[in-house]
C-alpha positions as a LaTeX table, in Angstrom:
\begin{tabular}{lrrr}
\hline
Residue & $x$ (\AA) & $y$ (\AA) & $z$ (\AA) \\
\hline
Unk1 & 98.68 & 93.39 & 67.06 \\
Unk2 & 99.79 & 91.72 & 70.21 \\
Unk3 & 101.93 & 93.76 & 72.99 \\
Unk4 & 105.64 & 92.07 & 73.63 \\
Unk5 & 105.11 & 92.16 & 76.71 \\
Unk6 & 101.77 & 89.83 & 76.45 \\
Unk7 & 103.90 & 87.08 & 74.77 \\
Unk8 & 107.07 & 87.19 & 76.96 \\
Unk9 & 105.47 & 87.54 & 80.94 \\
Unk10 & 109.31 & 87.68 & 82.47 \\
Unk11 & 109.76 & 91.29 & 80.25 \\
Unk12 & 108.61 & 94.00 & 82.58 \\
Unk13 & 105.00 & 95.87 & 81.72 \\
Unk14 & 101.81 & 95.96 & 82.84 \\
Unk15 & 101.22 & 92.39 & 82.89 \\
Unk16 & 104.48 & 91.69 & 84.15 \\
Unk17 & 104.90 & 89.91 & 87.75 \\
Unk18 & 106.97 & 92.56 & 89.01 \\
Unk19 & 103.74 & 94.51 & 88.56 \\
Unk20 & 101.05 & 91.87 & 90.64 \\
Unk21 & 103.41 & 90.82 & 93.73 \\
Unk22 & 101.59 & 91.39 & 96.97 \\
Unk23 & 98.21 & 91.34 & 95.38 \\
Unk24 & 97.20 & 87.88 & 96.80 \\
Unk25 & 95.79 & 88.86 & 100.09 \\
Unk26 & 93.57 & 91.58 & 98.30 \\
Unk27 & 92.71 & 88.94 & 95.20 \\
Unk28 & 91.21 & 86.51 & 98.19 \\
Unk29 & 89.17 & 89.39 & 99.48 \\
Unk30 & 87.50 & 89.97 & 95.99 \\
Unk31 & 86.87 & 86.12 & 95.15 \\
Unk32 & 84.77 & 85.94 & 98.78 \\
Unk33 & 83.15 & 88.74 & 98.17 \\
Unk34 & 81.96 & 87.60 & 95.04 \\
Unk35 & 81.47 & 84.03 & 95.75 \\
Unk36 & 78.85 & 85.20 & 98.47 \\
Unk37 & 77.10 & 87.71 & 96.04 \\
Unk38 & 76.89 & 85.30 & 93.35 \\
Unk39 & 75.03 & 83.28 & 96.04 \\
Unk40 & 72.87 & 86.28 & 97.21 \\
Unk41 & 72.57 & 87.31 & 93.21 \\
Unk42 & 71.52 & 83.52 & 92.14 \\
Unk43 & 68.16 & 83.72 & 94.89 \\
Unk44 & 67.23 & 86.33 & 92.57 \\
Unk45 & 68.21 & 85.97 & 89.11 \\
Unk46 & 68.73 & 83.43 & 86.74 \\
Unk47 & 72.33 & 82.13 & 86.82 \\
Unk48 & 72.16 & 81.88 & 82.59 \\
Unk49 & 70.46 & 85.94 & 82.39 \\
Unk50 & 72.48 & 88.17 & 80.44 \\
Unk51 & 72.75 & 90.72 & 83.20 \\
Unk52 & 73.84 & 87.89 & 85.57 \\
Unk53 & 77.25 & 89.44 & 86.24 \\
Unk54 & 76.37 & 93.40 & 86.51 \\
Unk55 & 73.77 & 92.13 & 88.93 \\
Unk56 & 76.62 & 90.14 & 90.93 \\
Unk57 & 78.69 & 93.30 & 90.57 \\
Unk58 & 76.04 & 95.46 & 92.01 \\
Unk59 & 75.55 & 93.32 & 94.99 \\
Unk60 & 79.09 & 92.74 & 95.91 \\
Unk61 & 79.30 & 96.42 & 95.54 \\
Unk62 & 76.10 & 96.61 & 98.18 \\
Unk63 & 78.09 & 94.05 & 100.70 \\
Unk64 & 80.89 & 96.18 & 100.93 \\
Unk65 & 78.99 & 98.98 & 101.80 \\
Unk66 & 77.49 & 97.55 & 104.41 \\
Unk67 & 80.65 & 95.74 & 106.02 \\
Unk68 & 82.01 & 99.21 & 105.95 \\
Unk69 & 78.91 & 100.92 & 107.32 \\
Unk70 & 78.55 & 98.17 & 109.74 \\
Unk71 & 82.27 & 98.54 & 110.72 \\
Unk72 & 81.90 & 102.74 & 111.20 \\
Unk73 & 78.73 & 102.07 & 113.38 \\
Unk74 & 80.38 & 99.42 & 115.42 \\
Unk75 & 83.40 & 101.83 & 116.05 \\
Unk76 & 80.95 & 104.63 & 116.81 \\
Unk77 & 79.30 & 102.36 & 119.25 \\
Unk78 & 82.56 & 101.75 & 121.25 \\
Unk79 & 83.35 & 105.37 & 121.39 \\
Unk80 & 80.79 & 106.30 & 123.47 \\
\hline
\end{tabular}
């Protein structure tokens, strides 16, 4: 059975837009990220594998981590 709130998006819920404004910036973010680790992914694996996208998922996860680490040494750096 289908939620209400699924058919009708102005009705307030989890789906609702009251519930996604101010999510844009952070949406970006996540589509570069993965754009550039579906690039790094496809050098590796077959874009048509199965485990294409938990592959993608791992490396996006791996570029984050290293922004973040790169960003904490950087700041490190500065400091002294």
């Amino acid at each position: 059975m289908v939620a209400e709130a699924a058919l009708r998006p102005d009705v307030e819920g989890p789906g609702s837009k009251s519930c996604r404004t101010g999510g844009t910036a952070m949406s970006i973010i996540f589509r570069i990220v993965f754009i550039i680790a579906g690039a790094v992914t496809a050098l590796f694996v077959a874009r048509d594998a199965l485990n294409f996208t938990i592959i993608q998922t791992f490396v996006a996860v791996l570029l984050v981590t290293a922004v973040v680490g790169a960003g904490s040494l950087w700041s490190l750096r500065r400091k002294t």
